[in-house]
C-alpha positions as CSV (number, residue, x, y, z in Angstrom):
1,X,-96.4,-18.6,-185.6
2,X,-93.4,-20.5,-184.4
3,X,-91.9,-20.0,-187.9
4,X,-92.0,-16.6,-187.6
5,X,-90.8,-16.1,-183.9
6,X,-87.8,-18.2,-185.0
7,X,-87.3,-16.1,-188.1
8,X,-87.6,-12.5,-186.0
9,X,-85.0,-14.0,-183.5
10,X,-82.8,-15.3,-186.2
11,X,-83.2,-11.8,-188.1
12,X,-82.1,-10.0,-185.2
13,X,-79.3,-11.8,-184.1
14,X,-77.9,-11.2,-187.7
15,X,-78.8,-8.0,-187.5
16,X,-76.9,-7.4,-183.7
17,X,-74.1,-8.8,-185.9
18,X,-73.9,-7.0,-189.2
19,X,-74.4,-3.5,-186.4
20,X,-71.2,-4.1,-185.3
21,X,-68.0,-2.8,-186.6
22,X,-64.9,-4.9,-187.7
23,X,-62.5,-4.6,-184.9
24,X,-65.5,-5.3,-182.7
25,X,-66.2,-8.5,-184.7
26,X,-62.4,-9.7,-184.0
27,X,-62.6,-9.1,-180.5
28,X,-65.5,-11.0,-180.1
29,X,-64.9,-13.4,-182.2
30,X,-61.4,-13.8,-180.7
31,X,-62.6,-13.7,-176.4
32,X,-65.3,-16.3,-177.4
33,X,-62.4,-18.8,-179.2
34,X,-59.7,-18.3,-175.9
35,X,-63.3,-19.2,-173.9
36,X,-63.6,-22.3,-176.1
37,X,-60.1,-23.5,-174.9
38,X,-61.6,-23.6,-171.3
39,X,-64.5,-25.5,-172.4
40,X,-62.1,-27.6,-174.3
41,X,-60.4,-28.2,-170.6
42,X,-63.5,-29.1,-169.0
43,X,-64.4,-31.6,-171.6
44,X,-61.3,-33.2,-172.3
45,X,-59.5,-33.5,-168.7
46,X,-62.4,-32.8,-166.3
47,X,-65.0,-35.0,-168.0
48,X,-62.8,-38.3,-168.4
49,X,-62.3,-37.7,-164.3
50,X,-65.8,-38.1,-163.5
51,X,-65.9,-41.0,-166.0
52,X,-63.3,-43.4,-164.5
53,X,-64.4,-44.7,-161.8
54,X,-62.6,-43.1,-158.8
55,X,-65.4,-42.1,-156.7
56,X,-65.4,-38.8,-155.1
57,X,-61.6,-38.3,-156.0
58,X,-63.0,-37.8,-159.6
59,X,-65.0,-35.0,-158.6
60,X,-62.6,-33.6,-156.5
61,X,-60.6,-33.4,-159.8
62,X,-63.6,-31.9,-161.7
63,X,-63.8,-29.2,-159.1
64,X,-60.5,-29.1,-160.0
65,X,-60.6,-28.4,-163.7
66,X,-63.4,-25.9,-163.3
67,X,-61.7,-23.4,-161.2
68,X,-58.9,-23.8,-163.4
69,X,-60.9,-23.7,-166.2
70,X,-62.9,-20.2,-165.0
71,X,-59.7,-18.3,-163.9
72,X,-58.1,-19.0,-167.2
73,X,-60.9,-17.5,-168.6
74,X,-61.2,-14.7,-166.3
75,X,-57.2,-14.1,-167.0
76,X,-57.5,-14.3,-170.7
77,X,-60.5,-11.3,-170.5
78,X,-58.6,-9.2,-168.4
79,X,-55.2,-9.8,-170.3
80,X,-56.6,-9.0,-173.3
81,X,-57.9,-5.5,-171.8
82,X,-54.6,-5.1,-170.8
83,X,-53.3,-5.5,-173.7
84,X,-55.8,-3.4,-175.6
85,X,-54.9,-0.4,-173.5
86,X,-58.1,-0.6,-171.7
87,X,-56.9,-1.5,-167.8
88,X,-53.9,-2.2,-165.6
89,X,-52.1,-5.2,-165.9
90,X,-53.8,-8.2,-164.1
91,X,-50.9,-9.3,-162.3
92,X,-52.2,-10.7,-159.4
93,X,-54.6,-13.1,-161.6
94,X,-51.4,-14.2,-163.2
95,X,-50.1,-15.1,-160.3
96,X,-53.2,-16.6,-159.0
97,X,-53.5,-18.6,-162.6
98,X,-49.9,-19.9,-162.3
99,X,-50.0,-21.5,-159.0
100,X,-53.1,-23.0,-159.4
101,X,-51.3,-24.6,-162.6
102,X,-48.7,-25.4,-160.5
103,X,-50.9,-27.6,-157.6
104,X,-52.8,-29.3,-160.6
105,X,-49.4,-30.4,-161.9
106,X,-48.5,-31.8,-158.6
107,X,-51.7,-33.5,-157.8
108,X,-51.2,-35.3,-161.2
109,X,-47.8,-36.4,-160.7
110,X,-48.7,-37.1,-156.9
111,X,-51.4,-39.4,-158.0
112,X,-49.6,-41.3,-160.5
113,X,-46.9,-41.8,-157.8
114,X,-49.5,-43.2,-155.6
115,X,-50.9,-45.7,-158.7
116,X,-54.1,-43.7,-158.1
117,X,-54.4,-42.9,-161.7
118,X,-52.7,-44.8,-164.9
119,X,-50.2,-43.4,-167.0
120,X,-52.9,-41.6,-169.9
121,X,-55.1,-40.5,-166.9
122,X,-51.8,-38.5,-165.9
123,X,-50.6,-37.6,-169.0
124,X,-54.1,-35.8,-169.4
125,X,-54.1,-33.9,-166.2
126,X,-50.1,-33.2,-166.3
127,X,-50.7,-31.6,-169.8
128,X,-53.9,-30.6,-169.1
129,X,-53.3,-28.1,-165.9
130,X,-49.8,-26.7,-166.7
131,X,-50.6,-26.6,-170.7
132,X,-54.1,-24.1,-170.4
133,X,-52.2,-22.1,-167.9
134,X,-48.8,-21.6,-169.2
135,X,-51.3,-20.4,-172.1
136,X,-52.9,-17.7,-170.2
137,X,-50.2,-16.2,-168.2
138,X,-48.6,-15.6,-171.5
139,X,-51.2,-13.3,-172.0
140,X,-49.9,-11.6,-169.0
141,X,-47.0,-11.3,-169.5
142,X,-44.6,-8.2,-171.0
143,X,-42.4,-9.5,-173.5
144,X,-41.4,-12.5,-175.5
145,X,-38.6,-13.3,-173.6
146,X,-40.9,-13.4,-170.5
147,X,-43.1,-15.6,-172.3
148,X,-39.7,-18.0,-172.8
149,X,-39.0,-17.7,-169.7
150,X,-42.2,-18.9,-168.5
151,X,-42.1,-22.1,-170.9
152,X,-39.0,-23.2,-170.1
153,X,-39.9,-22.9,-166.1
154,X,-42.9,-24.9,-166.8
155,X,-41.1,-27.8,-169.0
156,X,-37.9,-27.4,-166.4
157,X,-40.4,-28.0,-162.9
158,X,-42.3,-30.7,-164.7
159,X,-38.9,-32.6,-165.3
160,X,-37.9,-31.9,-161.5
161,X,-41.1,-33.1,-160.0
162,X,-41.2,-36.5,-162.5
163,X,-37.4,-37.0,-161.1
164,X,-37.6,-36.1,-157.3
165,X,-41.1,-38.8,-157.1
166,X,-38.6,-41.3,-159.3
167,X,-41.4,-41.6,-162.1
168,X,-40.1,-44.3,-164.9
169,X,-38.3,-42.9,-167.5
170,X,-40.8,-42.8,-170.2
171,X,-43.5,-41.1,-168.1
172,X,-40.6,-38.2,-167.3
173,X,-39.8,-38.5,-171.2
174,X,-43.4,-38.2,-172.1
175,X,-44.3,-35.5,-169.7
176,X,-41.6,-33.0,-170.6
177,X,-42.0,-33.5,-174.6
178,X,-45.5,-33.1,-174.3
179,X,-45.7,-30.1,-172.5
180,X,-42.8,-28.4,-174.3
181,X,-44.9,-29.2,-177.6
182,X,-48.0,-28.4,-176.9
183,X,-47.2,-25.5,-174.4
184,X,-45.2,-23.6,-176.9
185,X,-47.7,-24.3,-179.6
186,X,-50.5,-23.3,-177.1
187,X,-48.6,-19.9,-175.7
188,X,-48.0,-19.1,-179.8
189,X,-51.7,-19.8,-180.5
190,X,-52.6,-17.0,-178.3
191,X,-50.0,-14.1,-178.1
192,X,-50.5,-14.4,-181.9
193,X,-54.3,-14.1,-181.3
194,X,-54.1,-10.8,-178.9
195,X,-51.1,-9.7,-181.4
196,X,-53.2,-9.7,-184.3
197,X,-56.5,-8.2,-182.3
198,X,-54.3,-5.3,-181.5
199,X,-53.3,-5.0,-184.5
200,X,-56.6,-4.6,-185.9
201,X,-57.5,-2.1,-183.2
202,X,-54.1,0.3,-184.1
203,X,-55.5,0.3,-188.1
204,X,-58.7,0.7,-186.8
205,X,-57.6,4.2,-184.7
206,X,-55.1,5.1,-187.3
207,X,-58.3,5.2,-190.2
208,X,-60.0,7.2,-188.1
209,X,-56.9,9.6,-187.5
210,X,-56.3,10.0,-191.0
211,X,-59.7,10.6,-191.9
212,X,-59.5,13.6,-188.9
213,X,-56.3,15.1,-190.2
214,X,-58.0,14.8,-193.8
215,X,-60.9,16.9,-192.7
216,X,-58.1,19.2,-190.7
217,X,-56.2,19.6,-193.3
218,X,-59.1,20.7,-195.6
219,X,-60.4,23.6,-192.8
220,X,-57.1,24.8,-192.7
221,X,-57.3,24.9,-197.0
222,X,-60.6,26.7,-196.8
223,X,-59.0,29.2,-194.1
224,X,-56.0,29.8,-195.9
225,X,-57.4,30.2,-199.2
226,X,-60.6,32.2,-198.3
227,X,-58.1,34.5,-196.4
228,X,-56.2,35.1,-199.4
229,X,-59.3,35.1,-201.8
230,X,-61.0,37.7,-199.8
231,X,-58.2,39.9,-198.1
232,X,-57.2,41.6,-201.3
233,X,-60.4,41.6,-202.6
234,X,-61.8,43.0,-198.7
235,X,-59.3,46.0,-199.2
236,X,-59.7,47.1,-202.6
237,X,-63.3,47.7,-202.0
238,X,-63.1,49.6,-199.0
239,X,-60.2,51.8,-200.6
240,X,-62.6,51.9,-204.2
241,X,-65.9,52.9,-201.8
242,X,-63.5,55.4,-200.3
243,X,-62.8,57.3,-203.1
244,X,-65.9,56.9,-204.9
245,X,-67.7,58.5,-201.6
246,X,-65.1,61.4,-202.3
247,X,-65.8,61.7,-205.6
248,X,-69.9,61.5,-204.6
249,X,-69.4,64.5,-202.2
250,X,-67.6,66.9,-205.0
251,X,-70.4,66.0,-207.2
252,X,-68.0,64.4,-209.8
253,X,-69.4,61.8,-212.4
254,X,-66.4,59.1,-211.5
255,X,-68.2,57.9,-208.6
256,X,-70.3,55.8,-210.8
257,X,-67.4,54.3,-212.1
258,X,-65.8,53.3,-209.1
259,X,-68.9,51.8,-207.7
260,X,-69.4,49.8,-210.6
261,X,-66.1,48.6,-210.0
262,X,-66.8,47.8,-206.5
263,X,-69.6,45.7,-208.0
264,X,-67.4,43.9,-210.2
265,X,-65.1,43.2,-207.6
266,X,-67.8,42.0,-205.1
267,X,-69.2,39.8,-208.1
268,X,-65.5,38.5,-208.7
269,X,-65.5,37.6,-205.1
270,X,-68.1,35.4,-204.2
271,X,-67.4,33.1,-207.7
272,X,-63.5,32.5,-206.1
273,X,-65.1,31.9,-202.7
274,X,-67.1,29.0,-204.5
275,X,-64.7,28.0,-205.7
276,X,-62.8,27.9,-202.4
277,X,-65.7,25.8,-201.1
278,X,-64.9,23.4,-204.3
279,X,-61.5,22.9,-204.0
280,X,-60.9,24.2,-207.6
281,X,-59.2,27.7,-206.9
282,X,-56.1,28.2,-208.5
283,X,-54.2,31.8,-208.6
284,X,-52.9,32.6,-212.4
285,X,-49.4,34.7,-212.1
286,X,-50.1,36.9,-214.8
287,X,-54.0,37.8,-213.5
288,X,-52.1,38.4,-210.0
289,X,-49.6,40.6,-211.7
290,X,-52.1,43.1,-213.4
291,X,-54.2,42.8,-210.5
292,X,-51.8,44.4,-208.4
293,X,-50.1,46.2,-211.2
294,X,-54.1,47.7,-211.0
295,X,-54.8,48.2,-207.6
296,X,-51.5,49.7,-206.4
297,X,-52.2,52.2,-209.2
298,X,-55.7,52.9,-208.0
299,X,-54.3,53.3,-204.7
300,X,-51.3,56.2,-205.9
301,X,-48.5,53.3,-205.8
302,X,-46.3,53.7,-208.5
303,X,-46.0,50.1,-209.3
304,X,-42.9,48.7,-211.2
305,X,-42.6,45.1,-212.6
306,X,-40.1,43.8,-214.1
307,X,-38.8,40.7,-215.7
308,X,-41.8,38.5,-216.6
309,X,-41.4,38.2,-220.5
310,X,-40.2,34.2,-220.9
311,X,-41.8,33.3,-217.3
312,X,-45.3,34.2,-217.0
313,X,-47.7,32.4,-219.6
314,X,-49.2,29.0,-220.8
315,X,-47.2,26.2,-219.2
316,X,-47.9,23.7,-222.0
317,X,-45.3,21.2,-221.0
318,X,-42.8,21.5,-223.8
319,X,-40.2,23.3,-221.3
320,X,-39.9,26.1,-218.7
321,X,-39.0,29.0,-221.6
322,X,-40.2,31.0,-224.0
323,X,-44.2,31.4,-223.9
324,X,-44.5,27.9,-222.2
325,X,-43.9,30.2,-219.3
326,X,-42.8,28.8,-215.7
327,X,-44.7,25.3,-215.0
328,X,-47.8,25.8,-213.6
329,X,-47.8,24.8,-210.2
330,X,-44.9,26.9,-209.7
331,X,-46.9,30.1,-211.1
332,X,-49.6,29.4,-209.0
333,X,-47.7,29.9,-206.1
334,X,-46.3,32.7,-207.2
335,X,-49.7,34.5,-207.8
336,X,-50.5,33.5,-204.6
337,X,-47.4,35.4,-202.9
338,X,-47.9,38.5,-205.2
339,X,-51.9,38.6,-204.2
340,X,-50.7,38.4,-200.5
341,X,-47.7,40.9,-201.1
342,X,-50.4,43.4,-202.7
343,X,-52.6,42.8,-199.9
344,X,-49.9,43.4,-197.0
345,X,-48.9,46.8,-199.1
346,X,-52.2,48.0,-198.8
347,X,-53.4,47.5,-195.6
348,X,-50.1,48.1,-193.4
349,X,-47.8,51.4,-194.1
350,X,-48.2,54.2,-196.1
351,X,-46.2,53.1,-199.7
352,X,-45.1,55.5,-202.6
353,X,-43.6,53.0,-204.8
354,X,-43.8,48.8,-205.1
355,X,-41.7,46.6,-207.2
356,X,-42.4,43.4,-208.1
357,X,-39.2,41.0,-209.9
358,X,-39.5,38.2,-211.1
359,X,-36.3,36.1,-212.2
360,X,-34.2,32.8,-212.3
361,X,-31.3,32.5,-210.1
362,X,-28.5,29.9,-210.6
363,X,-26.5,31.1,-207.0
364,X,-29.0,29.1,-204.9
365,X,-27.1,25.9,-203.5
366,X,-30.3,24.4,-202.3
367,X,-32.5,24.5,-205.9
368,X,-32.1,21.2,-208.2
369,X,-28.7,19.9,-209.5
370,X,-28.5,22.7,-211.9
371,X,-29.5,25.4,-209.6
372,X,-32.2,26.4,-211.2
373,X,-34.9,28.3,-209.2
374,X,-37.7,31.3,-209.8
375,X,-37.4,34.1,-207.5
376,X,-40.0,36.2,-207.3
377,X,-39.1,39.6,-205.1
378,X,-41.6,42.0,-204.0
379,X,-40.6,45.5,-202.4
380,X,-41.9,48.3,-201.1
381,X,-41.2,52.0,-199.3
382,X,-44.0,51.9,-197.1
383,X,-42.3,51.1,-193.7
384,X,-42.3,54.0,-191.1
385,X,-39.1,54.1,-190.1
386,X,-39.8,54.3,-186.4
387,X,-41.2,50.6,-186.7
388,X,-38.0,49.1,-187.9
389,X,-37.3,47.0,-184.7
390,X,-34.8,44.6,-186.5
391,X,-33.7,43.3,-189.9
392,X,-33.8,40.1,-189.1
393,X,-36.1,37.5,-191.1
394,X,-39.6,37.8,-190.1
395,X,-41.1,34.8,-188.7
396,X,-44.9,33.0,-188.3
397,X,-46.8,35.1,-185.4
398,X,-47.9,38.5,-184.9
399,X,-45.6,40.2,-186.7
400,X,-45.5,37.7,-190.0
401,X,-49.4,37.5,-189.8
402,X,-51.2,34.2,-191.0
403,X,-51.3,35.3,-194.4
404,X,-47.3,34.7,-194.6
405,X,-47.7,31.0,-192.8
406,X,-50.1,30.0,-195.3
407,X,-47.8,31.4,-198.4
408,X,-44.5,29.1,-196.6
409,X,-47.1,26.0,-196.5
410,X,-47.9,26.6,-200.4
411,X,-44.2,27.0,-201.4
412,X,-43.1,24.0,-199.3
413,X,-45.2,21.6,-201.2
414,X,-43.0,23.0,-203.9
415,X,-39.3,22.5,-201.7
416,X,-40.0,26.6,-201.5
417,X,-38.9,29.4,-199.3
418,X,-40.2,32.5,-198.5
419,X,-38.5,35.4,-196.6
420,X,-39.6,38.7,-195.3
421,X,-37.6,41.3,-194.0
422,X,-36.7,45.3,-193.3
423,X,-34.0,46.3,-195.8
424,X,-33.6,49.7,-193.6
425,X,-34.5,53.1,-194.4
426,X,-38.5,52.0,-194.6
427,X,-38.5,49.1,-197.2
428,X,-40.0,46.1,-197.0
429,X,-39.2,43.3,-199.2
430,X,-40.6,39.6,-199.7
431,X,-38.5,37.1,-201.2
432,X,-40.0,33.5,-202.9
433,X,-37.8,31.2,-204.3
434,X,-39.1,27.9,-206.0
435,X,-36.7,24.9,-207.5
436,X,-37.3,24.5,-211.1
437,X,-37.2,21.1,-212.7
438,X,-33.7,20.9,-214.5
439,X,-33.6,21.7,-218.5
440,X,-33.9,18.0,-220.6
441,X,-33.7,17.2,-224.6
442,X,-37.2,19.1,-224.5
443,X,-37.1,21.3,-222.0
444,X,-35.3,24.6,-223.1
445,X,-32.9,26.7,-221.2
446,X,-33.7,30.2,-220.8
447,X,-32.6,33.6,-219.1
448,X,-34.5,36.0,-217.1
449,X,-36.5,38.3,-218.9
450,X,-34.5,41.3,-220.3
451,X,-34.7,44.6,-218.3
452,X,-36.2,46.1,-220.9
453,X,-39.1,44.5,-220.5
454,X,-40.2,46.5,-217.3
455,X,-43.4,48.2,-217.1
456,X,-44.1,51.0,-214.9
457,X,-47.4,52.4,-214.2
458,X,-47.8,55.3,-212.5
């Protein structure tokens, strides 16, 4: 039964253990070795004073040892707090820690003046007192030149005190080598301790920051891309449920068509939302093109787009022209401004005509060394004029929308720009530009596509 009791106890004391987390295991693990230094005092200065023979002096000096001993302790708690962020700075213990150093120093000394104690009993209690507390109030202390300071004060009044009570020069010799030594080593042995529990405390905070901003970052993904998934998507089924409820009421046989197209595009929608929810949506530049080449249509926009022979297709890696199209990346952002661009023309203004261009400029100072970049310009009469305040850029906020902040976050990951704008007399144009990797031994130069390449759709 015994076995067993012993077992359960030992089980849960592991167990208390393995619970905790790592920078919990430091601290405690570093508090419990700064309280074994105070045991360490008590055992090897105030034990050997009850132990040679001096009556109730020795136990005066025990008494002694233990207060020490226990304010030490208390100051290394509270320092470390301190240090940790977690209190005010214990000043007043320092204080209180320092001259009680102090008096134990010049009992020692005073007593081996007096021949009241031999030359190792004092050595042990000179060491002892100001060593273990120079130790501590380092803790306390602001900065490393403080914590100098504080060493060389100690070393520097030990040396005075030996001198003013005309101590032989051995014991002065002994006493100021042996508390530089060990002091220094001591006041190292700590600030290094709290330096490096700290440290483990930042790394601990910072883990848990990045694995916030990580699942930040991926709401404001899901935000921006279901907002650019669904807005288009949103509109062209209320404006196809529109006309297919016109159609219904004249009794014409196209309003099954558009509802089946309104199915379609409903079906369409909730496979790109999971994908959204995966993480595994991608916009294709030519889909987005025909797309809104389609919808404007549906919607009487006469749509126009030109230039896309040589930069929309496959980008298969062998070079940025001819069918290997524009790289990928870059044509995925892209689609993503021309989805955005078809959605903004449908929901805002009353456009007659849109038209989308799609080029290479080499004017741009800030594209790569060649100055090489795809511009991608989409334009549109559906501005009252009225509403033309300015034709200034238009920035993130009510006017620029959050559709618009989302499209500058996608083409900055790509060293991109986007600009919108009035152009006056009721036009509207968006402007993308995105670097291009420069031409190499495999990678082909190219032009825009030709103008007579343009499409229009009426």
């Amino acid at each position: 039964m015994g076995e067993l009791d012993g077992e359960g106890a030992m089980s849960g004391l592991t167990g208390w253990w393995h619970g905790k987390s790592k920078p919990v295991k430091v601290e405690i693990y570093t508090r419990w070795s700064f309280y074994l230094f105070g045991v360490m005092e008590l055992v090897v200065i105030g034990v050997p004073s009850l132990t040679t023979g001096h009556g109730p002096l020795g136990g005066w000096l025990f008494l002694m040892v233990c207060c020490q001993a226990a304010l030490c302790c208390l100051l290394q708690s509270r320092a470390l707090d301190w240090r940790l962020g977690r209190r005010e700075r214990p000043a007043r213990l320092v204080l209180a820690v320092a001259v009680a150093s102090a008096e134990g120093a010049m009992v020692a000394l005073l007593l081996r003046y007096t021949d009241v104690i031999d030359d190792s009993e004092n050595a042990l209690l000179l060491i002892g007192f100001p060593v273990f507390g120079l130790a501590s109030v380092a803790l306390g202390l602001r900065t490393h030149r403080q914590m100098m300071y504080a060493v060389l004060g100690t070393v520097g009044g030990t040396a005075a005190m030996t001198l003013v009570l005309s101590l032989p020069a051995g014991v002065v010799i002994g006493n100021v080598v042996g508390i530089a030594l060990a002091g220094t080593g001591l006041v190292l042995t700590y600030v290094f301790s709290a330096w490096l529990l700290k440290a483990v405390w930042d790394l601990d905070a910072a883990r848990e920051l990045q694995s916030r901003l990580a699942v930040a970052e991926e709401r404001l993904r899901f935000g921006r891309d279901l907002h650019d998934v669904m807005g288009r998507n949103l509109a062209v089924i209320a404006l196809k449920s529109e006309l297919a409820v016109q159609l219904a009421e004249r009794g014409r046989p196209e309003a099954v068509a558009q509802m089946a197209e309104v199915q379609r595009i409903a079906r369409e929608s909730q496979r790109e939302v999971r994908d959204v929810v995966r993480g595994y949506r991608e916009a294709d530049l030519h889909i987005e093109l025909e797309g809104a080449r389609g919808v404007l249509t549906a919607a009487g926009i006469d749509c126009l787009i030109e230039g896309t022979d040589g930069l929309v297709g496959e980008d298969s890696g062998k070079g940025v022209a001819g069918r290997s199209g524009l790289p990928a990346e870059v044509q995925s952002a892209l689609g993503w401004v021309v989805r955005e661009a078809t959605t903004n023309v449908l929901r805002h203004g009353d456009a007659r005509r849109c038209t989308v261009r799609l080029s290479e400029s080499e004017e741009n100072g800030r594209a790569d060394a060649d100055g090489r970049e795809a511009v991608l310009v989409v334009e549109n009469d559906g501005v009252p004029v009225d509403a033309i305040t300015s034709a200034e850029p238009i920035r993130n906020g009510a006017n620029g929308g959050s559709g618009l902040a989302g499209l500058r976050e996608r083409l900055a990951a790509l060293d991109g720009t986007l600009e919108a704008r009035h152009t006056g007399q009721g036009r509207f144009r968006l402007t993308a530009r995105v670097p291009l990797p420069a031409p190499g031994p495999d990678r082909p130069d190219h032009g825009p596509g030709p103008a007579s390449d343009e499409v229009v759709a009426a």
